[in-house]
Wavefront OBJ file of the C-alpha trace (Angstrom):
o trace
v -28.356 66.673 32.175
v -30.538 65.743 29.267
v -30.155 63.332 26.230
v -28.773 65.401 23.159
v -30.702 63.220 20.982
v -33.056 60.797 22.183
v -33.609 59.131 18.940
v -30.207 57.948 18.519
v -28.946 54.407 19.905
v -25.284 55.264 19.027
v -23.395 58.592 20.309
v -19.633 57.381 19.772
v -18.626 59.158 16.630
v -17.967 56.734 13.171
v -14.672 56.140 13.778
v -15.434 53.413 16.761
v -15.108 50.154 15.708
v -16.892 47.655 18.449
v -20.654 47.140 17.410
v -22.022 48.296 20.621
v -19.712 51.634 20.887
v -21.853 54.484 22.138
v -24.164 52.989 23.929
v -24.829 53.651 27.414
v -26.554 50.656 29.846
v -27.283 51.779 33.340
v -27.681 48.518 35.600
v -29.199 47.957 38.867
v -28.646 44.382 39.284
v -26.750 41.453 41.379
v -26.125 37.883 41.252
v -25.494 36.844 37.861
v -28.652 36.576 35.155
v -28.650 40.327 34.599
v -24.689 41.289 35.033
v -23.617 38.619 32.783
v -26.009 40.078 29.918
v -24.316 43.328 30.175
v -20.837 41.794 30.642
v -21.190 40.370 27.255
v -22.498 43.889 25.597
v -19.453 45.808 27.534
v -17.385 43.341 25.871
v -19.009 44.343 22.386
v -18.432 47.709 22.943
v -21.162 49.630 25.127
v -20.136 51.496 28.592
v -21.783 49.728 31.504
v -22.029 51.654 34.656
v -23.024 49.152 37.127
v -25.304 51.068 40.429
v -23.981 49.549 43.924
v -24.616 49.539 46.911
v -22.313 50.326 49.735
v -21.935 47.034 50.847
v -21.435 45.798 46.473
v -23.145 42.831 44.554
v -23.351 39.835 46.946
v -21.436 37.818 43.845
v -18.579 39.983 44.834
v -17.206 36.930 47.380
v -18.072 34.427 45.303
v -15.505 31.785 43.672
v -11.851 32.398 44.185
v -11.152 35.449 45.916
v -7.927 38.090 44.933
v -8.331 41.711 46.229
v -11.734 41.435 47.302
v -13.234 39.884 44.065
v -14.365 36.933 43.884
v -13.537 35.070 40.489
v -17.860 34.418 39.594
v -17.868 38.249 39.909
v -15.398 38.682 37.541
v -16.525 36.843 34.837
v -19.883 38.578 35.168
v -19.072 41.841 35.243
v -15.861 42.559 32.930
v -15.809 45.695 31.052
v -18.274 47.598 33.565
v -17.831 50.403 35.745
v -18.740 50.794 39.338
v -20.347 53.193 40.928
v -21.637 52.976 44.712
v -24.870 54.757 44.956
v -27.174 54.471 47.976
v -30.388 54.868 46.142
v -32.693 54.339 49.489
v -31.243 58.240 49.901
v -32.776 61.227 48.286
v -29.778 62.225 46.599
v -28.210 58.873 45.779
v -31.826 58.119 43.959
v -31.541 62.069 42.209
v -27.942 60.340 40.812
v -29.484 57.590 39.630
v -32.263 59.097 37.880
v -29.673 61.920 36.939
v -27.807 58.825 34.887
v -30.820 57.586 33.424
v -31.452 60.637 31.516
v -27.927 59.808 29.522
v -28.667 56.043 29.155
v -29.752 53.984 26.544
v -30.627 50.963 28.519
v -31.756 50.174 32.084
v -31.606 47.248 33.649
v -32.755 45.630 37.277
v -33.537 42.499 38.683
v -35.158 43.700 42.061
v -38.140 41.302 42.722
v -41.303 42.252 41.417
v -42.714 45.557 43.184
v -39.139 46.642 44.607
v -37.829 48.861 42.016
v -41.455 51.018 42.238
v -40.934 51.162 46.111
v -37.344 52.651 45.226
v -38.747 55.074 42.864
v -36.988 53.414 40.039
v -39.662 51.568 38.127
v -40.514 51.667 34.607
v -42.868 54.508 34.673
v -40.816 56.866 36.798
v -37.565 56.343 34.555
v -39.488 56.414 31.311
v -41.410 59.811 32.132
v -37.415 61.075 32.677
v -36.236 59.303 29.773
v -39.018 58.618 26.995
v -36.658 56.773 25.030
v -35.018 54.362 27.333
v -35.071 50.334 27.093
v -36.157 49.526 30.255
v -35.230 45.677 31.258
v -37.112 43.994 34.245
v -35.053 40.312 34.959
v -36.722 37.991 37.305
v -37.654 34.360 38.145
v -41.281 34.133 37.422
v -42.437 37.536 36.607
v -44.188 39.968 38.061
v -48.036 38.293 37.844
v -48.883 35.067 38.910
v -48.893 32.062 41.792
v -44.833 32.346 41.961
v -44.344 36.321 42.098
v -42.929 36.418 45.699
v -41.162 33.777 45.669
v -37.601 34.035 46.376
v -35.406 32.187 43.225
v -32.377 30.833 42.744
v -30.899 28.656 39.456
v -31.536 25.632 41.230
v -35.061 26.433 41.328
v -35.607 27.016 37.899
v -34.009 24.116 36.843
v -36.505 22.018 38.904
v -39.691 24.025 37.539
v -39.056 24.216 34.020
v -38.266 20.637 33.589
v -34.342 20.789 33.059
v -33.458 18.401 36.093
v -36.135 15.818 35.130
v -34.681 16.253 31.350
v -31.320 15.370 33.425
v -32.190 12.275 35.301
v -29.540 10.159 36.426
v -30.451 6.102 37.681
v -34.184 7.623 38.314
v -33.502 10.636 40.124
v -33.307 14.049 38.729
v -30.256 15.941 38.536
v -29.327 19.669 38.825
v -26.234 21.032 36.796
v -23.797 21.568 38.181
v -23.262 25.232 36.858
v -25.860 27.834 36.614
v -27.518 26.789 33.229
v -30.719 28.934 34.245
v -28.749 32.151 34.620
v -26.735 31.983 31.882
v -29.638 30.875 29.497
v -31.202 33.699 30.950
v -28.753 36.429 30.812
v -27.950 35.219 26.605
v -32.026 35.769 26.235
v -31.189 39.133 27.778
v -28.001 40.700 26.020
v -30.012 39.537 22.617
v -33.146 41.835 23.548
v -31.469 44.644 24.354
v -29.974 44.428 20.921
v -33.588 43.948 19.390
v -34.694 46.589 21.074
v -31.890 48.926 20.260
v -32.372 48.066 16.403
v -35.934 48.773 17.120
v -35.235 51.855 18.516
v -32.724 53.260 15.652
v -35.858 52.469 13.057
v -38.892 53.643 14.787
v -37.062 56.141 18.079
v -39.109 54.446 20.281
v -38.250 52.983 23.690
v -39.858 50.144 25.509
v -40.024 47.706 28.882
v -38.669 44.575 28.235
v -39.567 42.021 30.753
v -37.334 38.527 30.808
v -37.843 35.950 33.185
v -36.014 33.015 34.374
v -38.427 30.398 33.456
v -39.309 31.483 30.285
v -35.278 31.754 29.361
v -34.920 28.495 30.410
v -37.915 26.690 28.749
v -37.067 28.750 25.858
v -33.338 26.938 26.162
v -34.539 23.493 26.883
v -37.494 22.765 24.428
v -36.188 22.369 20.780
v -33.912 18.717 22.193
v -34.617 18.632 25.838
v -38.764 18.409 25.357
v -38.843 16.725 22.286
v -41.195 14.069 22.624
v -43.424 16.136 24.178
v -43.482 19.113 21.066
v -45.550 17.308 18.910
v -49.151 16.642 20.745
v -51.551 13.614 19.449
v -51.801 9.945 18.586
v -50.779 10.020 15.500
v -46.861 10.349 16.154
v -43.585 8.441 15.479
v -42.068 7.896 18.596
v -37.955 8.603 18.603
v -36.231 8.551 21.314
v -34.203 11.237 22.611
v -30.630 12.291 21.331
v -29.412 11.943 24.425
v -29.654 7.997 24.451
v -27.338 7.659 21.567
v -24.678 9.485 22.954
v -22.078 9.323 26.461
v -19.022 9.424 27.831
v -17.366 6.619 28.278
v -13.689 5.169 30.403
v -10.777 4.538 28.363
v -7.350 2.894 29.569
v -6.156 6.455 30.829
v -9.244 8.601 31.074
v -12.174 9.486 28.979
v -14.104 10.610 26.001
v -17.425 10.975 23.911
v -18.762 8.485 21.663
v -22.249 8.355 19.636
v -23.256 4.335 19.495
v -26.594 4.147 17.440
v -26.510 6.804 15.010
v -28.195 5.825 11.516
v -25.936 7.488 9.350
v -22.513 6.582 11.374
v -22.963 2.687 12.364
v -20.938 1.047 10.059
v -18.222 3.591 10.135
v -18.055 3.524 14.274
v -18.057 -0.416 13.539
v -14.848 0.054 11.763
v -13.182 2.505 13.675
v -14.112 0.415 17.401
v -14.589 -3.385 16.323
v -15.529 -4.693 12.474
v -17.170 -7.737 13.999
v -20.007 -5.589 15.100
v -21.006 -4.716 11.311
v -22.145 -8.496 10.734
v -23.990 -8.891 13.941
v -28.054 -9.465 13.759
v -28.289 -7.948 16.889
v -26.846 -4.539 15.924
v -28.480 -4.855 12.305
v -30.324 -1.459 12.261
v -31.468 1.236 14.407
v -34.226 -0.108 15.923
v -31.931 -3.695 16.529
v -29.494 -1.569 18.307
v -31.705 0.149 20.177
v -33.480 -2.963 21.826
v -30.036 -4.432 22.385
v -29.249 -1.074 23.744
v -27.586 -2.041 27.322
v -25.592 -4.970 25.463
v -24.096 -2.849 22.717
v -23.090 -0.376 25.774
v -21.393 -3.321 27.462
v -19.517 -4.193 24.562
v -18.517 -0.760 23.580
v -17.474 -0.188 27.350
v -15.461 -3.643 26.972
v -13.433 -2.294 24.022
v -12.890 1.538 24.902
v -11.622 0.677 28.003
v -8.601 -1.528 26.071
v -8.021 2.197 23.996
v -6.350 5.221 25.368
v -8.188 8.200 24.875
v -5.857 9.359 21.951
v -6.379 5.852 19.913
v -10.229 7.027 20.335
v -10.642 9.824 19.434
v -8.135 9.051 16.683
v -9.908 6.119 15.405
v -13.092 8.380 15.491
v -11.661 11.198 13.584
v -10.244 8.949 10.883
v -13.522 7.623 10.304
v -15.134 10.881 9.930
v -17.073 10.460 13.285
v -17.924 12.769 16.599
v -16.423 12.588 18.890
v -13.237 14.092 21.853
v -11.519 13.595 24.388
v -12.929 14.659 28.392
v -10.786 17.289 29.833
v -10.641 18.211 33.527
v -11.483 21.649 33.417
v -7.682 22.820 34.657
v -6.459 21.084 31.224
v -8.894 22.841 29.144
v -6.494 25.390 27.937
v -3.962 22.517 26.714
v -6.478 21.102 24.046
v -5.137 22.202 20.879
v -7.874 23.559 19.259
v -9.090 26.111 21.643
v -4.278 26.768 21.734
v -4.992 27.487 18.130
v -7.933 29.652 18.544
v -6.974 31.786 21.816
v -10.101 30.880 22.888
v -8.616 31.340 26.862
v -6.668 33.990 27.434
v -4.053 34.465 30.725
v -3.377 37.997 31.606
v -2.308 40.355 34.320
v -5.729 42.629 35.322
v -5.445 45.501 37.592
v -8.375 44.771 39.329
v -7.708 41.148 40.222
v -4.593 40.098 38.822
v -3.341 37.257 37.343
v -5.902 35.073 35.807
v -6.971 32.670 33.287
v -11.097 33.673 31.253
v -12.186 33.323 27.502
v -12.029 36.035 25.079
v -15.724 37.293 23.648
v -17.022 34.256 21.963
v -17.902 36.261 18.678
v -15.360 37.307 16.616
v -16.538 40.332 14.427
v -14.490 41.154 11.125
v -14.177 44.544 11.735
v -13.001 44.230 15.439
v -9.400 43.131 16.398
v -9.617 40.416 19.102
v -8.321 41.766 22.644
v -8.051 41.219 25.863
v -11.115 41.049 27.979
v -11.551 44.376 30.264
v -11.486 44.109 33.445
v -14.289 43.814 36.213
v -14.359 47.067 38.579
v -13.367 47.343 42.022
v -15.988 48.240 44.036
v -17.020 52.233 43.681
v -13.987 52.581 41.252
v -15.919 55.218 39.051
v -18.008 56.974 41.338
v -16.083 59.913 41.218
v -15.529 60.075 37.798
v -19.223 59.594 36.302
v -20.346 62.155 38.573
v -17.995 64.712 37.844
v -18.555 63.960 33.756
v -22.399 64.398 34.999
v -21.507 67.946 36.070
v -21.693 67.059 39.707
v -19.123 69.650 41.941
v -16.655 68.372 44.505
v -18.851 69.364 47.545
v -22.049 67.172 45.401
v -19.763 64.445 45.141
v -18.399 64.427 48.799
v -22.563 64.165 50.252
v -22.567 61.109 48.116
v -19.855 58.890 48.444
v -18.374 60.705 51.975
v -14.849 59.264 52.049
v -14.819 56.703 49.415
l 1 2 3 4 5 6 7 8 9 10 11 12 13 14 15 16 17 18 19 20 21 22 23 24 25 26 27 28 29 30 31 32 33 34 35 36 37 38 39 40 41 42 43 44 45 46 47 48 49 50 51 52 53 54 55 56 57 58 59 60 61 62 63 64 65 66 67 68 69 70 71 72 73 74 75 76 77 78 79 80 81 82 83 84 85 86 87 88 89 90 91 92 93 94 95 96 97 98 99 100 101 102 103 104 105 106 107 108 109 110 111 112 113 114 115 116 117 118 119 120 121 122 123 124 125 126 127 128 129 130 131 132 133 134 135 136 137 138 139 140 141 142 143 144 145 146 147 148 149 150 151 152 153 154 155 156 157 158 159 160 161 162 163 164 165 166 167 168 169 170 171 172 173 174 175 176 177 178 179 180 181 182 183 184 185 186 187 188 189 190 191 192 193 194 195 196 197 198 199 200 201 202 203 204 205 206 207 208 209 210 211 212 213 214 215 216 217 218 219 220 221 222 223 224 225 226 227 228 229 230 231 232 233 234 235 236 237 238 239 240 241 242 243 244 245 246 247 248 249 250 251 252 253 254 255 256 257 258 259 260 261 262 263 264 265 266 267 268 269 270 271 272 273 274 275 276 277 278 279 280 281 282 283 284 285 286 287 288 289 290 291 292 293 294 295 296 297 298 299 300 301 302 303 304 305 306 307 308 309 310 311 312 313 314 315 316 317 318 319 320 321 322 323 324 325 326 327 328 329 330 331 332 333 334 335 336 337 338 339 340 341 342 343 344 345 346 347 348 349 350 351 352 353 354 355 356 357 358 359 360 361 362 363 364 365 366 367 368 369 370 371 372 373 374 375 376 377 378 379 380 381 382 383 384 385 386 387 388 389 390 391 392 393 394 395 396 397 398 399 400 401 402
C-alpha cells in the first residue's frame, strides 16, 4: 500500500476534466474551518475521504436536521466520503496511516499537541509519506500565550479586531455567521493548491500551518484596518468606506445606497432629489461629510416615500450602486442569481430535498453540475478499505457491525 509515484500531484488519467481530479485529501477534522476547505476542493474535483469517529463530526446536528444531518454539515462537507475510523485503536490508527500512504494531502485541526499524542503528527505521516502536504488548522497556533486555549469563531472575531471594525451605537458587534471560519477555510483550500503546484515543480511535500487569526487578519486588513495601515504623522486622514455606505427603509422594505461618494454625488442627487445638487451644505466631500447625520436624515426622509423597486431603479438609471435587501428565504427569487443558477434545488440521497449554491467558480472546461452530496456517516468505510486491499475479516475488526 505504497504511492506509485510520489512525485505526481495528479493520478486520474488526461481524460478528467475537473481541475482537482486525481487528487487524494485525507482529513481529520470537525467543525467547519477545515471541512469547508476541502468541501470546496471535492467540489473542484479531488476525492475527500473524511476520518470519523464513531460518534461523527459534532457539526453533524447542526442547522436543520433531515436523516441525521444537520444542514451546516452539509454545506461543509459535500462531495466527501466518510469513513468511521477509531484512530485511539491500534488498528483503526494502522488504517489511517495505511490511507496516508495513497494521499496527497492531510489535513487536521486537533489542538496543538493532539495529533502527536494520536500518532498522527507531521513527522510520523511524513516519514510514511515523504511527499505529503501536511495541513495543521487551528486558532492561534501551536506557540505562543493562546496555544491551549479552546476557540471558537466568536473568539476570533473579538481578537483580531473584526467586532470592533463592526461596532454598532458604541458597542462591538459579532457577525452573525461564521466570518472567521470561512475566511479561514478560503486561506486553506488556496494553500493546498499552492502547495500542490509546488509540489508538481519541485516533488516536494511540506507542513502547512493556517491559523484562525492570521486568516482572519489576513481578511480584515486591506478595508477593515485601513486607517491604521499606514503608520506616522505625516498622513491624510480618510475615513472609512464603511461611512459612506448603508442600508436604508423604503415604503415596503429595504435597500443599499452610497451617500458621499466623490465621483457619484451629483448623479445620486438626480436620481433621489435635484435640490440637493445646489445645496452649500452638501457642496463637496468634505461638506457632506461634516453635515453627515443631516444628509442621512434627509436621504432617510426621501427613501422612505420610494418603494424599493423605484430605488434601486432610480439608482441603476443613473449608473449608481446599489440593490435591493432580500430576506434570505427570497434570495433565490432575485433575478440575477435566476439567471445565473447561482442556487440550485435538488433531490440528494443523503439528505434530500434541499436548496445550496453551485461552486462559485465556473471553469471553461468544466460543465456546471449539481453539487455532490455530503456522506452519511461511515458510508464508505467499507469500500476504501476493501480498494486498500483490506479482507472481509480486516474490515469486520474495524467497523464491527456498521
Amino acid at each position: 500500500m505504497t504511492r506509485a509515484d510520489s512525485s505526481a500531484v495528479y493520478r486520474a488519467d488526461s481524460s478528467a476534466v475537473q481541475p482537482m481530479a486525481g487528487v487524494r485529501i485525507v482529513e481529520a477534522a470537525q467543525m467547519i474551518a477545515a471541512p469547508l476547505a476541502t468541501s470546496i476542493l471535492a467540489d473542484q474535483g479531488a476525492e475527500v475521504l473524511k476520518i470519523e469517529p464513531p460518534s461523527g463530526d459534532r457539526m453533524r446536528n447542526l442547522g436543520n436536521i433531515r436523516n441525521d444531518m444537520g444542514s451546516v454539515f452539509h454545506g461543509s462537507n459535500r462531495g466527501k466520503k466518510s469513513l468511521v475510523l477509531d484512530i485511539k485503536t491500534k488498528a483503526g490508527l494502522n488504517a489511517l496511516l495505511d490511507l496516508v500512504e495513497t494521499a496527497d494531502v492531510f489535513l487536521q485541526n486537533f489542538r496543538p499537541g493532539v495529533a502527536e499524542r494520536l500518532g498522527i503528527g507531521v513527522d510520523a505521516l511524513t516519514e510514511r509519506n515523504p511527499s505529503l502536504i501536511y495541513v495543521s488548522v487551528s486558532g492561534f497556533g501551536a506557540t505562543g500565550p493562546y496555544v491551549d486555549q479552546m476557540v471558537y469563531d466568536f473568539v476570533i472575531q473579538g481578537v483580531s479586531g473584526w467586532a470592533s471594525a463592526e461596532t454598532r451605537d458604541g458597542r462591538p458587534t459579532l457577525s452573525k455567521n461564521l466570518v472567521m471560519d470561512k475566511a479561514t477555510a478560503y486561506t486553506v483550500s488556496q494553500a493546498i493548491t499552492a502547495a500542490l503546484f509546488h509540489r508538481q515543480r519541485t516533488g516536494e511535500g511540506q507542513h502547512l500551518e493556517v491559523t484562525m487569526l492570521d486568516a482572519g487578519l489576513q481578511f480584515l486588513w486591506p478595508d477593515g484596518a485601513w486607517g491604521h495601515t499606514l503608520l506616522g504623522d505625516d498622513i491624510t486622514d480618510v475615513p472609512p468606506m464603511s461611512t459612506n455606505y448603508d442600508v436604508w427603509a423604503t415604503k415596503d422594505g429595504y435597500a443599499t445606497v452610497n451617500l458621499a461618494s466623490r465621483s457619484t454625488w451629483t448623479r445620486l442627487c438626480t436620481a433621489l432629489n435635484p435640490e440637493w445638487t445646489d445645496d452649500p451644505r452638501f457642496a463637496d466631500y468634505a461638506t457632506r461629510m461634516r453635515n453627515a447625520d443631516l444628509l442621512n436624515e434627509l436621504v432617510a426622509a426621501r427613501l422612505e416615500t420610494m418603494t424599493t423597486l423605484e430605488v434601486t431603479t432610480a439608482l441603476a438609471a443613473n449608473d449608481l450602486p446599489g440593490g435591493p435587501v432580500h430576506a434570505i428565504d427570497q434570495v433565490h427569487l432575485d433575478p440575477q442569481v435566476r439567471h445565473r443558477g447561482t442556487l440550485v434545488e435538488h433531490d440528494s440521497p443523503t439528505i434530500g430535498r434541499l436548496r445550496e449554491p453551485r461552486p462559485a467558480v465556473r471553469f471553461d472546461a468544466v460543465q456546471p453540475d449539481t453539487p455532490n452530496p455530503a456522506p452519511l456517516l461511515g458510508q464508505h468505510t467499507v469500500e476504501v478499505l476493501a480498494e486498500l486491499g483490506y479482507d472481509e475479516h480486516m474490515i469486520h475488526e474495524l467497523t464491527g457491525n456498521r
